[in-house]
GUPAMI-309064 format. One record per residue: chain; x, y, z of N, C-alpha, C, O in turn. Coordinates in Angstrom, 1 decimal, padded with zeros to 4 digits. Layout:
N
+------+--------+--------+--------+--------+--------+--------+--------+--------+--------+--------+--------+--------+
! unit !    n.u !    n.v !    n.w !   ca.u !   ca.v !   ca.w !    c.u !    c.v !    c.w !    o.u !    o.v !    o.w !
+------+--------+--------+--------+--------+--------+--------+--------+--------+--------+--------+--------+--------+
!    A !      X !      Y !      Z !      X !      Y !      Z !      X !      Y !      Z !      X !      Y !      Z !
...
+------+--------+--------+--------+--------+--------+--------+--------+--------+--------+--------+--------+--------+
END
This chain:
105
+------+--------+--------+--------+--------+--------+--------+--------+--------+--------+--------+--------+--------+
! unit !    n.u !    n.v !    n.w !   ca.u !   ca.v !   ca.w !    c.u !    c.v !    c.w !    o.u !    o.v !    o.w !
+------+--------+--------+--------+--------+--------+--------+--------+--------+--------+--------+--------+--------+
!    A !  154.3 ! -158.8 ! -024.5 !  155.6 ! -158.2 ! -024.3 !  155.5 ! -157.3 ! -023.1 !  154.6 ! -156.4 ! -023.0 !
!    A !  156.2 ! -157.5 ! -022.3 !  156.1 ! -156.7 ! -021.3 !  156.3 ! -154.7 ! -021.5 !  157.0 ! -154.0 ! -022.3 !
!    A !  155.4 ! -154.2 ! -020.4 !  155.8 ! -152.7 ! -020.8 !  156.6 ! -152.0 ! -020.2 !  156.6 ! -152.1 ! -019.0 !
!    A !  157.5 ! -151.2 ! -020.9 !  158.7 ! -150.5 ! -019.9 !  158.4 ! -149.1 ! -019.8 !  158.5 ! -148.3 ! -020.6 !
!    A !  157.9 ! -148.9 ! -018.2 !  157.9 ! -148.2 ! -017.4 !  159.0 ! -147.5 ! -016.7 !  160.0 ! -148.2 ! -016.4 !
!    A !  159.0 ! -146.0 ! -016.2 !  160.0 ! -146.1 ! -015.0 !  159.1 ! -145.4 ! -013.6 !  159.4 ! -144.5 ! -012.8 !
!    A !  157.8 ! -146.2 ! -013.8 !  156.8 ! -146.4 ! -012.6 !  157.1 ! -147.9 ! -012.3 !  156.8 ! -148.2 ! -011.1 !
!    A !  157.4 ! -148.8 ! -012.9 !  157.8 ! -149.9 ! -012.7 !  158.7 ! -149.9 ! -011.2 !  159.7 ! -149.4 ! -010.9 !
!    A !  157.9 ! -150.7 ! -010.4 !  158.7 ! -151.4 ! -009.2 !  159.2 ! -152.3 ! -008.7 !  159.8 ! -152.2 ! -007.6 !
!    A !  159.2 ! -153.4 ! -009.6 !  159.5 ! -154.6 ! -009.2 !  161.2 ! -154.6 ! -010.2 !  161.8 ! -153.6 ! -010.6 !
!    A !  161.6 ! -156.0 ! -010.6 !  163.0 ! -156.3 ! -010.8 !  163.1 ! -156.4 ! -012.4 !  162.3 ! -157.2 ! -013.0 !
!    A !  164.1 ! -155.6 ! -013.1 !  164.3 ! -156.1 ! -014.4 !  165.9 ! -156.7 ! -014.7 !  167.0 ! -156.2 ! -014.3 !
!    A !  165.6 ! -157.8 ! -015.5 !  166.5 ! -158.7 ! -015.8 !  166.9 ! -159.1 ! -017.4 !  166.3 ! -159.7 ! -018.2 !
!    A !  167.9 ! -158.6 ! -017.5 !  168.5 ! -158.6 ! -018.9 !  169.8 ! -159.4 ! -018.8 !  170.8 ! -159.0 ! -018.2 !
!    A !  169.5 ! -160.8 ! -019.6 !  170.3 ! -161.7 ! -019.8 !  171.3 ! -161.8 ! -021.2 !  170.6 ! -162.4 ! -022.0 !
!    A !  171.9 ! -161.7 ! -021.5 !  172.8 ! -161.6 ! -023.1 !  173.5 ! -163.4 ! -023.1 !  174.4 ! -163.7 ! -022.4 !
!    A !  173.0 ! -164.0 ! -023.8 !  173.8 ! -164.9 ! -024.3 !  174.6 ! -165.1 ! -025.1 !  174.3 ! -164.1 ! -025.9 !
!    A !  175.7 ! -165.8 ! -025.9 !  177.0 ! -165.6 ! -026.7 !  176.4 ! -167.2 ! -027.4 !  176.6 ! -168.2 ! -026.8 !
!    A !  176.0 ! -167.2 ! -028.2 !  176.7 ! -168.7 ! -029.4 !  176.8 ! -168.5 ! -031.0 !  176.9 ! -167.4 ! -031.7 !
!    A !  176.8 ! -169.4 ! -031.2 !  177.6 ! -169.6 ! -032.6 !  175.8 ! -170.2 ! -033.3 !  174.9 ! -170.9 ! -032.9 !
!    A !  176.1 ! -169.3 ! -034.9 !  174.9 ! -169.7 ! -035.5 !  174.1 ! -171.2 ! -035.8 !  173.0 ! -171.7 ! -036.1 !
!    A !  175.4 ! -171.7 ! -035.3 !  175.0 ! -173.8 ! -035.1 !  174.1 ! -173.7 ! -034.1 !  172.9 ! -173.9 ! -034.5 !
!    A !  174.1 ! -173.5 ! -033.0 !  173.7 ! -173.1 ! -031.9 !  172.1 ! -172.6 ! -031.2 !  171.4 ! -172.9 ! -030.3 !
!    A !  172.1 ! -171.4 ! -032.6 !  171.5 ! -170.1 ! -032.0 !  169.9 ! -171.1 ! -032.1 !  169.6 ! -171.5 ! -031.0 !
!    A !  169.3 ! -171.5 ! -032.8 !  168.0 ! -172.0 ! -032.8 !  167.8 ! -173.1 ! -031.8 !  166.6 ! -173.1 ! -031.3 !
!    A !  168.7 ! -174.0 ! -031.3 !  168.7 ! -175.1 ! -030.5 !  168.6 ! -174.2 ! -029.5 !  167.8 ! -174.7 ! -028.7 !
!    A !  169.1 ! -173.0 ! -029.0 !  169.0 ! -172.2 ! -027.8 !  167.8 ! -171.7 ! -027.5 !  167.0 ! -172.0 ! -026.6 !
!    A !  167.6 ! -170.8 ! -028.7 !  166.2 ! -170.2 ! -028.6 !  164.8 ! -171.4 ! -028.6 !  163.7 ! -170.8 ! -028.9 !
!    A !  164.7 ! -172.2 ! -028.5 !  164.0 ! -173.5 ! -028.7 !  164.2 ! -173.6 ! -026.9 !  163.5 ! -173.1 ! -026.1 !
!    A !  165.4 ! -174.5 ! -026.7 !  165.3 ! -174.3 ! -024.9 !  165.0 ! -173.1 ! -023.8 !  165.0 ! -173.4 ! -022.6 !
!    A !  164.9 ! -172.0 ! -024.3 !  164.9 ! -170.9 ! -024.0 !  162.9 ! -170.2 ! -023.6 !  162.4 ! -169.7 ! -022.7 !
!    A !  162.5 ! -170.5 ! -024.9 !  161.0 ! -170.9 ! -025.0 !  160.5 ! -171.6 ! -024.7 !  159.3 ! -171.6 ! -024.4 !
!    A !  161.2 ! -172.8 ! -024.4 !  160.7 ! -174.2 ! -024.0 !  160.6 ! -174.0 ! -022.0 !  159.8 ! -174.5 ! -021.3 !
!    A !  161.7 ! -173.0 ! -021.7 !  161.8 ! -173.3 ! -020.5 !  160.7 ! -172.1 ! -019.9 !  160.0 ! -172.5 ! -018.9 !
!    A !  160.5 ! -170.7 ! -020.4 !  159.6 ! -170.1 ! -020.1 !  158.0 ! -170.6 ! -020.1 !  157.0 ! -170.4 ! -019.4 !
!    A !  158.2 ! -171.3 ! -021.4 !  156.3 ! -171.7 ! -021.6 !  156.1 ! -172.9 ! -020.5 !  155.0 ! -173.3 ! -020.0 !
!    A !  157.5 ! -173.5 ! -020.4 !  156.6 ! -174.9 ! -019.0 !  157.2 ! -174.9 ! -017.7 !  157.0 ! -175.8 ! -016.9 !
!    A !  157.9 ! -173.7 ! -017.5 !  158.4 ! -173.7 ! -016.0 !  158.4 ! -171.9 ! -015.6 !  157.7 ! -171.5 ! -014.7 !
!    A !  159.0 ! -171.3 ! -016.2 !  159.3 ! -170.0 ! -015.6 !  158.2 ! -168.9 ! -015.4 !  158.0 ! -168.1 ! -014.5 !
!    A !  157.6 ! -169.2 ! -016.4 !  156.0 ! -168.3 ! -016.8 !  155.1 ! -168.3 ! -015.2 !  154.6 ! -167.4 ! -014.6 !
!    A !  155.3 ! -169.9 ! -014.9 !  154.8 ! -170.4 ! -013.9 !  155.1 ! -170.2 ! -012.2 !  154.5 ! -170.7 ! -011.2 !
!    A !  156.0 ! -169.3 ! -012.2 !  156.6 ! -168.8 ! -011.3 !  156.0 ! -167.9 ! -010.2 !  154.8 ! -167.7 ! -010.4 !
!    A !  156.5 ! -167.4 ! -009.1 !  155.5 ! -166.5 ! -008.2 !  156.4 ! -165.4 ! -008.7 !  157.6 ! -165.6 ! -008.7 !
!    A !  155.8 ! -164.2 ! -009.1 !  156.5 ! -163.1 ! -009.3 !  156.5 ! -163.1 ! -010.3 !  156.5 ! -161.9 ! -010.5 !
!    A !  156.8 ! -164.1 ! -012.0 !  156.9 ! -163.6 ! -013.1 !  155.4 ! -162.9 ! -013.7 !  154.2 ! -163.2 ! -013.8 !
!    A !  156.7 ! -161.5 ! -014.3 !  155.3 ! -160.7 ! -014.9 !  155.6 ! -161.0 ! -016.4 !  154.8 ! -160.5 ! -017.2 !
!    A !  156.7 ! -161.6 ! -016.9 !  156.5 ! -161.3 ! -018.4 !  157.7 ! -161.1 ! -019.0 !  158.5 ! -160.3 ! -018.4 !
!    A !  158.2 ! -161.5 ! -020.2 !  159.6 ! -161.8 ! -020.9 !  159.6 ! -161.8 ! -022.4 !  158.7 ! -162.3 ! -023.1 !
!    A !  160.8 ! -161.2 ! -022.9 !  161.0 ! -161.2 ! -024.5 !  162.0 ! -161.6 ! -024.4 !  162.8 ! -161.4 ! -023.5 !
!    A !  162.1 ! -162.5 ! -026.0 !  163.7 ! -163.5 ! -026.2 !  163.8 ! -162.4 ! -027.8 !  163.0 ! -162.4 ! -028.7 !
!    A !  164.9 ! -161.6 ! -027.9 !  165.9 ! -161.3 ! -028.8 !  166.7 ! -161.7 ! -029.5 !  167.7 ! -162.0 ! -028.9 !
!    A !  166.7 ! -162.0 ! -030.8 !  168.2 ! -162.6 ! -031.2 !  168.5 ! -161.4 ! -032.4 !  167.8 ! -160.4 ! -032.7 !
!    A !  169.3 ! -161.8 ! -032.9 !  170.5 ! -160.7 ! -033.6 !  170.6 ! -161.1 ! -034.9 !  170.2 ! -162.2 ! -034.9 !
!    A !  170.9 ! -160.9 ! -035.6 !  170.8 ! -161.0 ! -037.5 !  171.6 ! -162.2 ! -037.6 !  171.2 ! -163.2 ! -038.2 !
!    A !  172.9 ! -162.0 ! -037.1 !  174.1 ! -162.4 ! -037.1 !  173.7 ! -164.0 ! -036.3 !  174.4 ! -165.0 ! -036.5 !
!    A !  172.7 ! -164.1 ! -035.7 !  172.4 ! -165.4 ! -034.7 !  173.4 ! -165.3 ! -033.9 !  173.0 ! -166.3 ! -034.5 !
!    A !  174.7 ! -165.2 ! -033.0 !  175.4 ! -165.0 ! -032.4 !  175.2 ! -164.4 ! -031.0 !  176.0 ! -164.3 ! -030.2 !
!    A !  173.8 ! -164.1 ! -030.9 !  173.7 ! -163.6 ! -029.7 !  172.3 ! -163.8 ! -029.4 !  171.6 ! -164.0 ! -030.4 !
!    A !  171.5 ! -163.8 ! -028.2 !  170.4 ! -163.6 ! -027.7 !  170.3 ! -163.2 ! -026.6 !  170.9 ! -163.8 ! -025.6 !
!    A !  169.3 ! -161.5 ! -026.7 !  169.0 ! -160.9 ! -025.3 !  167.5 ! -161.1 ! -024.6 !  166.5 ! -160.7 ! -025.1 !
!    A !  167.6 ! -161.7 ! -023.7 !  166.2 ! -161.7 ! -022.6 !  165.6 ! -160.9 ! -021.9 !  165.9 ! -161.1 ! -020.7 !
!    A !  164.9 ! -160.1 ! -022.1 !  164.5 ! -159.3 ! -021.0 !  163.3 ! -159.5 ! -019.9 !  162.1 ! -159.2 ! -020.2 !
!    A !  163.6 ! -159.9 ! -019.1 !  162.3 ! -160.1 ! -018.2 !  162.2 ! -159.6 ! -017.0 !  163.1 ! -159.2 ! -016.2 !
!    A !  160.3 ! -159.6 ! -016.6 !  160.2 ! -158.0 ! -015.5 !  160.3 ! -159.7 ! -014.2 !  160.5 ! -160.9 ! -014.4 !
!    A !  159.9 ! -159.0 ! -012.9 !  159.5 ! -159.7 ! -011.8 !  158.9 ! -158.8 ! -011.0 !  159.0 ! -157.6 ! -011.2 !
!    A !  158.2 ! -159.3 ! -009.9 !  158.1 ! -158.3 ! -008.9 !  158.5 ! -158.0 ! -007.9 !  158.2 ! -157.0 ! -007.1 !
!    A !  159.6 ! -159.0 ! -007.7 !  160.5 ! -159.1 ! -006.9 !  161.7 ! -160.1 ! -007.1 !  161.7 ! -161.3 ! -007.3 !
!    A !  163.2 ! -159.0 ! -006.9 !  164.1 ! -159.5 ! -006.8 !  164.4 ! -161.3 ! -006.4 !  165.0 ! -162.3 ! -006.9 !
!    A !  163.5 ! -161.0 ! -005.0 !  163.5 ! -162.6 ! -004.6 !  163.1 ! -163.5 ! -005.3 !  163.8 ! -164.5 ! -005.5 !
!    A !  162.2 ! -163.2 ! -005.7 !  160.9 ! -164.0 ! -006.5 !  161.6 ! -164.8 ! -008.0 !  161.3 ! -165.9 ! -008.5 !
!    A !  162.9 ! -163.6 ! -008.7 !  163.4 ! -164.2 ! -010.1 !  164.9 ! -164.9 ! -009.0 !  165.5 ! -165.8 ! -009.7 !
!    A !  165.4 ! -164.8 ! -007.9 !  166.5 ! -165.9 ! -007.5 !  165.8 ! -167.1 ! -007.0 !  166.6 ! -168.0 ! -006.7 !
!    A !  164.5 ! -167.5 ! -006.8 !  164.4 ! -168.3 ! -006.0 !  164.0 ! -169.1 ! -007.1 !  164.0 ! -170.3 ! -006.7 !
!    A !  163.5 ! -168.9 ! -008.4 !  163.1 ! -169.4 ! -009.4 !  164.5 ! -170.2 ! -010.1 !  164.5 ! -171.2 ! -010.7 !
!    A !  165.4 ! -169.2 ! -009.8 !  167.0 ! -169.3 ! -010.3 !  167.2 ! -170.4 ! -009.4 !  167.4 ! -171.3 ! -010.3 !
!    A !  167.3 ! -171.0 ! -008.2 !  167.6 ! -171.8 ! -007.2 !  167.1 ! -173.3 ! -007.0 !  167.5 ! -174.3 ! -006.4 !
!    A !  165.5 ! -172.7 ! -008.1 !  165.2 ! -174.7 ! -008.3 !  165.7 ! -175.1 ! -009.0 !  166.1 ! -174.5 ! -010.0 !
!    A !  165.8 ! -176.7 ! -008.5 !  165.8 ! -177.9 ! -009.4 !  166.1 ! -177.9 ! -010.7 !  167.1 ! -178.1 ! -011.4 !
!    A !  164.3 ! -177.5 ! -011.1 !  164.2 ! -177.4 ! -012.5 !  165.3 ! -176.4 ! -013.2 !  166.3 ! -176.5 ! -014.0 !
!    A !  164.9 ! -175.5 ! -012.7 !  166.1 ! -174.4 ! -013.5 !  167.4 ! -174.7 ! -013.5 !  168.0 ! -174.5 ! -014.5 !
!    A !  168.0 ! -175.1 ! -012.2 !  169.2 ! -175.5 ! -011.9 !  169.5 ! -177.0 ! -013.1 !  170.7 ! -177.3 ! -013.1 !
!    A !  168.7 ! -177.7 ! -013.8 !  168.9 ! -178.7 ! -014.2 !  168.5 ! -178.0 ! -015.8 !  169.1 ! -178.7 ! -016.7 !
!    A !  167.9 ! -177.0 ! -016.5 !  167.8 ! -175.9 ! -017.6 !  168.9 ! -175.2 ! -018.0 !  169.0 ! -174.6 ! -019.1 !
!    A !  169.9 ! -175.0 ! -016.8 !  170.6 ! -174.0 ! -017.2 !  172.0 ! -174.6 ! -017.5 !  172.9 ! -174.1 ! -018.2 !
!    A !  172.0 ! -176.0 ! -016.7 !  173.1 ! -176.9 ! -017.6 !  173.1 ! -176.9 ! -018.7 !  174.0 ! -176.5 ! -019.4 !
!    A !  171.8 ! -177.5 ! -019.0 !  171.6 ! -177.9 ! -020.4 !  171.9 ! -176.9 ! -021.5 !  172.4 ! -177.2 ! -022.5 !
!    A !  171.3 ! -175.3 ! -020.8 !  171.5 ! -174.1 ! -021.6 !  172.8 ! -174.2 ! -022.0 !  173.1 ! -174.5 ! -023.1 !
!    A !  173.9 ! -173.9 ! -021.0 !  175.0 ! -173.6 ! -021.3 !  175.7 ! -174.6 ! -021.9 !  176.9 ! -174.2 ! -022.2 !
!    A !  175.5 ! -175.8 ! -022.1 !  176.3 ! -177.0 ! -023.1 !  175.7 ! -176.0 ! -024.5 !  176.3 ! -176.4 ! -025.6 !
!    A !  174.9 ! -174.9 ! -024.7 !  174.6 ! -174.4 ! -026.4 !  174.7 ! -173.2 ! -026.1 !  173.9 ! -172.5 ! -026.8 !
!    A !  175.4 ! -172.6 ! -025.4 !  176.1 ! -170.9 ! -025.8 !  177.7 ! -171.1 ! -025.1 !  178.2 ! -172.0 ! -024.5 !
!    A !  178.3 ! -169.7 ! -025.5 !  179.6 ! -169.6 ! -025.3 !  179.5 ! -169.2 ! -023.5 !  180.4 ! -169.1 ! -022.7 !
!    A !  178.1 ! -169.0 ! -023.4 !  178.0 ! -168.2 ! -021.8 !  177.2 ! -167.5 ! -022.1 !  176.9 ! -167.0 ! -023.2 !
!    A !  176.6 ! -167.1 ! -020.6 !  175.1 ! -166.4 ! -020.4 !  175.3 ! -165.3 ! -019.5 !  176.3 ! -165.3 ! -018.7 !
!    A !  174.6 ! -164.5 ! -019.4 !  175.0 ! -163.5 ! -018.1 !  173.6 ! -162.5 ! -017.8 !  173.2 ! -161.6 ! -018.5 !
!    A !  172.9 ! -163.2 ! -016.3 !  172.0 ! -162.5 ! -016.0 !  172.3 ! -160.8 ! -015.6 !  173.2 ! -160.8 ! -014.8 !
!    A !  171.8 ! -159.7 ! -015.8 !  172.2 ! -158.9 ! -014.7 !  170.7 ! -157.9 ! -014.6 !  170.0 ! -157.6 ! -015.5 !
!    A !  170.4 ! -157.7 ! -013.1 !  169.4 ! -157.0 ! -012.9 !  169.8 ! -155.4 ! -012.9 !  170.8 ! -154.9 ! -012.8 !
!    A !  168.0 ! -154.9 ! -013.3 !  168.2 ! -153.4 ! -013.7 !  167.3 ! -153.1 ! -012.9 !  166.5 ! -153.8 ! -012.3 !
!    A !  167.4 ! -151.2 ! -013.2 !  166.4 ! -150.3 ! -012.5 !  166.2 ! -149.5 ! -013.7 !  167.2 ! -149.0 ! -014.2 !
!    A !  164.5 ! -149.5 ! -014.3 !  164.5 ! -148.3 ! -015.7 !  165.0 ! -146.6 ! -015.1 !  164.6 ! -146.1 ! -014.1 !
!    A !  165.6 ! -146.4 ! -015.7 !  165.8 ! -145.2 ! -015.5 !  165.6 ! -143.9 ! -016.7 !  166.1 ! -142.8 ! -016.4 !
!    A !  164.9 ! -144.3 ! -017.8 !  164.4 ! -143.4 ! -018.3 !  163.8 ! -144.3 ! -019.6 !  164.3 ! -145.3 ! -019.9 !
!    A !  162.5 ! -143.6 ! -020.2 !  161.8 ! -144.1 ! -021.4 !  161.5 ! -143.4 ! -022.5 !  160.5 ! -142.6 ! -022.2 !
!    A !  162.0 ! -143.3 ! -023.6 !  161.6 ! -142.2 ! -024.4 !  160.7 ! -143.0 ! -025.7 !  160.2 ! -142.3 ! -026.6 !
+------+--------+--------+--------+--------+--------+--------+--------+--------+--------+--------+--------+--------+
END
């Protein structure tokens, strides 16, 4: 699991996805599937946790990079470009957004 710092320099990325508990396992399955054989494998990935919610209705991602570039250009292949179809045929919608930590208690 990655550690949350706010010595941390590089890019954090927290993704929330929306589905329905039919859903939620088929997601988190392609979700794991896509970090253990493509994303892990990345220049710049340092490391990621998949969240899900009681309710199965939701799953949050958080993952570090060491650069901004490094998590769009990963975003921009093929492979992913052809993962995230697939993702989104099994949620209501996904939404990456990058962070800066700003405090750790």
């Amino acid at each position: 699991m990655p550690e949350i710092t706010t010595e941390f320099q590089g890019q954090t990325i927290i993704t929330t996805f929306e589905m329905t508990p039919g859903t939620a396992h088929d997601l988190m399955e392609a979700l794991e599937e896509a970090y253990r054989d493509f994303i892990r494998h990345q220049p710049g990935f340092l490391g990621a946790g998949l969240h899900m919610n009681d309710a199965q209705t939701r799953i949050a991602n958080y993952s570090k990079w060491q650069r901004r570039e490094d998590y769009q250009a990963m975003l921009r292949t093929e492979e992913m470009r052809t993962r995230n179809r697939r993702i989104a045929t099994l949620c209501r919608g996904f939404e990456p957004v990058m962070y800066e930590v700003q405090a750790v208690f």
